[in-house]
C-alpha positions in Angstrom: -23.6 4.3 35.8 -25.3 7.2 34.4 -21.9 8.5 32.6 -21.9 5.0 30.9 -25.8 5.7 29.8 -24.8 9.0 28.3 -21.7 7.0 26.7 -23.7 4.3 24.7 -26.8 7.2 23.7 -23.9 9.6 22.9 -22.7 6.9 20.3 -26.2 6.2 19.0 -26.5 9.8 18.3 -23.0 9.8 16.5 -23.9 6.8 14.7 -27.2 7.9 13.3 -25.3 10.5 11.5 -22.7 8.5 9.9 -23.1 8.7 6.2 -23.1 5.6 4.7 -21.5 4.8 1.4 -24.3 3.6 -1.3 -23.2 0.2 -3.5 -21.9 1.3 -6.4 -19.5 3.8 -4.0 -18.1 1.1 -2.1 -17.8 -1.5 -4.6 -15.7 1.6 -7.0 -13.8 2.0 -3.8 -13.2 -2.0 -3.1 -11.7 -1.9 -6.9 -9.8 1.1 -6.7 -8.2 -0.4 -3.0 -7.2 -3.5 -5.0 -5.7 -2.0 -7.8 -3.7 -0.1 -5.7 -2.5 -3.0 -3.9 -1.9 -5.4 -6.7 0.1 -2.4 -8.2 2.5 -1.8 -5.2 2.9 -5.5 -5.1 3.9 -5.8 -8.7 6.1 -2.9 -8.1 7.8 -3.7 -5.1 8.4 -7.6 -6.4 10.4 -6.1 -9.8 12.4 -4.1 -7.5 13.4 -7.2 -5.9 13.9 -8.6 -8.5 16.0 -5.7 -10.1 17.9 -5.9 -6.6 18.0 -9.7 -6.7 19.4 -9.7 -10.8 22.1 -7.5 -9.7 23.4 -9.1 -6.7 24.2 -11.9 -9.2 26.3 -9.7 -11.9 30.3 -10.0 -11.7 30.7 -5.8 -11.5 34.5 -7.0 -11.5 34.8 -6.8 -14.2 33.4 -3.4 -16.0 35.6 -1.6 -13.2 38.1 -3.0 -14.0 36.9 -1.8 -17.6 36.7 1.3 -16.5 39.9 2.0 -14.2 41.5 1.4 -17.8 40.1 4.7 -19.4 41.4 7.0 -16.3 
């Protein structure tokens, strides 16, 4: 019982010595996390759709375009 004790005033120790971010810290830090986000998911969505647009294009064709220079 007494290594649980130590435990939970080890942690109170720890925790008085957290630092803390002040407000205008963690709100710069909650905008710069969401722009990051919103960014990657803009990004990864227009690779989609770049993937998406070219799953639909006949390349048939410009090989065939192609095999006719060589």
């Amino acid at each position: 019982m007494s290594k649980v004790k130590d435990l939970f005033l080890d942690l109170k120790t720890e925790a008085k010595r957290i630092r803390w971010s002040k407000g205008k810290d963690l709100v710069n830090n909650v905008i710069v996390t969401l722009v990051t986000v919103i960014f990657f998911a803009l990004f990864f969505m227009g690779i989609q759709l770049l993937v998406s647009l070219c799953k639909e294009i006949d390349f048939s064709s410009i090989i065939n375009a192609i095999k006719g220079w060589f």
